[in-house]
PAVEX-785371 format. One line per field, with one value per residue (C-alpha): residue number from 0; residue in one letter; z, y, x. Coordinates in nm, 4 decimals, decimal comma. Layout:
BEGIN
pos <- [NUM  ...] $
code <- [A  ...] $
w <- [Z  ...] $
v <- [Y  ...] $
u <- [X  ...] $
//
This chain:
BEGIN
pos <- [0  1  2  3  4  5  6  7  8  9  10  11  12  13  14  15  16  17  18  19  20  21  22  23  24  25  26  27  28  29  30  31  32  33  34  35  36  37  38] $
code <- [X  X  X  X  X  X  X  X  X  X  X  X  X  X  X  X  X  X  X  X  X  X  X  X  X  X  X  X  X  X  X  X  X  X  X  X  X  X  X] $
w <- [-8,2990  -8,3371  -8,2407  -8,5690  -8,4845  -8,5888  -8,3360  -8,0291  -8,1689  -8,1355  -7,8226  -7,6632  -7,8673  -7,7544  -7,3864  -7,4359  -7,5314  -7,2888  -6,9964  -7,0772  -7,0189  -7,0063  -6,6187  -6,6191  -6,7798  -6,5033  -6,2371  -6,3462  -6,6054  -6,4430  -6,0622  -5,9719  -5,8184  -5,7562  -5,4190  -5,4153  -5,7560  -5,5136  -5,2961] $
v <- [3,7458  3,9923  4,3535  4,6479  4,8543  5,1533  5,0601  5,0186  5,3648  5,5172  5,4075  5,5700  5,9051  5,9300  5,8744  6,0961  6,3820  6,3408  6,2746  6,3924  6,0721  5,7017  5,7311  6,0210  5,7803  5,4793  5,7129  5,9330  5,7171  5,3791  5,5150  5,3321  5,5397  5,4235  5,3423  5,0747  4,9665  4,8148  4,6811] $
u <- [-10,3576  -10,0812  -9,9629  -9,9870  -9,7035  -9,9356  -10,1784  -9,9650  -9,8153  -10,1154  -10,2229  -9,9358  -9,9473  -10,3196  -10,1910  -9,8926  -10,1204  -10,3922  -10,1926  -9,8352  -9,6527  -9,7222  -9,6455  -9,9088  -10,1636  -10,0817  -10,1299  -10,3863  -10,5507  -10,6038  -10,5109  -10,1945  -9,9952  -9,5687  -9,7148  -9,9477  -9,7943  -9,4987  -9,7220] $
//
C-alpha cells in the first residue's frame, strides 16, 4: 500500500476550502481543539 501524491493533495485542498486551514479542519472537522489535543 502506498500514498498517490495526487490523492494526499487533494485531501488537503478539499479541507483547505471547506474549512480554511488544516488547523480549521482538526478543530472544526474532527473536534480537537489545541486544548484537549495537549492533554
Amino acid at each position: 500500500m502506498g500514498v498517490r501524491k495526487e490523492f494526499l493533495q487533494a485531501a488537503l485542498d478539499e479541507m483547505e476550502a471547506k474549512y480554511g486551514s488544516i488547523d480549521g479542519f482538526i478543530e472544526k472537522g474532527l473536534g480537537v481543539t489545541k486544548r484537549n489535543a495537549r492533554s
